[in-house]
N, C-alpha and C positions, 0 to 999 in steps of 0.2 A: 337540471342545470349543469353546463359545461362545467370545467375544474376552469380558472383563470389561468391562464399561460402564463411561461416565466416572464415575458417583458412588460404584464401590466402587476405582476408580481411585485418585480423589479422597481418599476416606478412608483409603485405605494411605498417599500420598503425605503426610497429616499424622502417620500413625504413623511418618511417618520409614523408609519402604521403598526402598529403591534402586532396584528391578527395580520397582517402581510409578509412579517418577519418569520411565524410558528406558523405558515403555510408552505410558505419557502423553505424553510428545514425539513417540514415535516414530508415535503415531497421528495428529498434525497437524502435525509439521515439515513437512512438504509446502507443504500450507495456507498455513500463514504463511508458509515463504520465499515462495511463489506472489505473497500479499497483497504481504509487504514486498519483492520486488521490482517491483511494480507503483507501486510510490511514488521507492522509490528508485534505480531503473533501470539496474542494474549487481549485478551475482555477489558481489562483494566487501561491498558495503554492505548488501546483503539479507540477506548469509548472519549479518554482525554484528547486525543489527538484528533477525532470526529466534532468535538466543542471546541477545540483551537479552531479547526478549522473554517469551522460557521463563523468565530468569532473573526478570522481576518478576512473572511468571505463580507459578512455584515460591513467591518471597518473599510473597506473595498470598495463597494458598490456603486459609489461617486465615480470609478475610474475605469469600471465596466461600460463599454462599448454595446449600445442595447442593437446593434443591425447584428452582433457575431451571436451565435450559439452559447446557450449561457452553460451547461451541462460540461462541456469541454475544457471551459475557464473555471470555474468550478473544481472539475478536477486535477489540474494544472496546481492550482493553490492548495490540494491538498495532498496532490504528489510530494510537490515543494518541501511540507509540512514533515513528512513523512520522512523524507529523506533528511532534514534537518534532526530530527528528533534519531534516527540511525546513528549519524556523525556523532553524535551526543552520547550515543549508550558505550558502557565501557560491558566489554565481555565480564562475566562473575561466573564461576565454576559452580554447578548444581551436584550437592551430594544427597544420596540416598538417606543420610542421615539427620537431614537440617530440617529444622522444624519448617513447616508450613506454616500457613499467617495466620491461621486460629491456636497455633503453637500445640495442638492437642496431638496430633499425629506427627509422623515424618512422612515424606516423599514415598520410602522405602514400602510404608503401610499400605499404602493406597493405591500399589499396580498388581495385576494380578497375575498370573504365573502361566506358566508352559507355553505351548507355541503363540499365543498371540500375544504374550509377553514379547517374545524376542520379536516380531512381528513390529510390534510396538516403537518399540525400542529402535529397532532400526527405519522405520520410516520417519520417528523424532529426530534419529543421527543423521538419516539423508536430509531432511527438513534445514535442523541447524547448521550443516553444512554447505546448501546451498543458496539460505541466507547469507552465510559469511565470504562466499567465493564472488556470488553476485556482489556483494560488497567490500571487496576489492577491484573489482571493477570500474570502471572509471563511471560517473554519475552519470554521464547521457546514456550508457553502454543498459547501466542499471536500471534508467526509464525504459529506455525504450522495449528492454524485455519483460518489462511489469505490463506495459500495453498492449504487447502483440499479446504473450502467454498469460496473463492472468484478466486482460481486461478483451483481449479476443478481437482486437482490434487489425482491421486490416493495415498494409505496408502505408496504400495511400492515407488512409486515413488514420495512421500517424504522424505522415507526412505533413497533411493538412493542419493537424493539431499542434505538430510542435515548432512547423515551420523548418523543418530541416526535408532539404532536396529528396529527394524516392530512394532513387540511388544511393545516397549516402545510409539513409535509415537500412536499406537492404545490405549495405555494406559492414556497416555499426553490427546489425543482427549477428550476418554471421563471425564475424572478428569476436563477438560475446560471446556466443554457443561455442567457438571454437578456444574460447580462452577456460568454459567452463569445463568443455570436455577434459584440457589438458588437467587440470585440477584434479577433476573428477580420478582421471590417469594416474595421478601420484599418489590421490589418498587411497584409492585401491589396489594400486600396486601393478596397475596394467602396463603393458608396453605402449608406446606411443607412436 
């Protein structure tokens, strides 16, 4: 037996189907936790922000357009999601000494030592650094490089998805890449 496609999915899920709703998730909870932890960088916060996201996905549904690609719209709402939830975090300083949430260890215990330590360590510091530069960036600047670079998406077909002209999205790219580069310039100390 085929899988049901999303638009007859779709339409049970507004007749109010239960087993249409836990089909519909179950075919792209992957997906989005995947997306929303690529934003928010941690098990606990992706997995809340992958159940937001069903949740205004589900509240939604009425206002979905069954002719468009449902996958797209989909992800659009949990970009959305993502990026709200960013604006919302306040930076907190991580020390080597603070307990961890089962309070039995610290931080400090639990890494391990010599080269793949510093290894470690600095692919975390490139990591949280490049979160925070992309976020300073202006928000379209910041989608649009989650969907070429993390989501592999071609120029047109982000074009298509976000509705912003070819041009401009190839424009937007590199004015990003080159806003990150400078960044990148200062925190290491390069010439420019």
């Amino acid at each position: 037996m085929l899988a049901e496609d999303d638009r007859q999915l779709i339409l049970k899920c507004r007749d109010m189907q239960e087993q249409a709703y836990l089909a519909l998730m179950r075919r792209y909870e992957g997906y989005i936790y995947r997306l929303c932890h690529s934003f928010a960088g941690n098990r606990e916060d992706a997995l809340d922000l992958t159940q937001e996201t069903f949740i205004k996905v589900f509240a939604s549904l009425d206002s979905y357009q069954l002719s468009r690609p449902f996958k797209p719209w989909l992800r659009r709402i949990a970009v959305n999601n993502c990026i709200n939830f960013l604006q919302k975090q306040t930076a907190s300083p991580l020390f080597l000494d603070q307990p961890m949430a089962d309070g039995n260890l610290n931080l400090g215990d639990t890494i391990a030592s010599g080269e793949d330590l510093f290894k470690e360590v600095e692919w975390q510091e490139i990591g949280r650094f490049l979160k925070e530069a992309i976020g300073k960036l202006p928000q379209a600047y910041g989608l649009l490089l989650v969907l070429r670079h993390q989501e592999g998406m071609s120029y047109q077909e982000i074009a298509d998805e976000t509705g912003v002209p070819l041009g401009t999205v190839k424009t937007h790219l590199f004015r990003a890449r080159a806003a990150l580069r400078r960044e990148l310039a200062v925190y290491y100390g390069w010439e420019v």
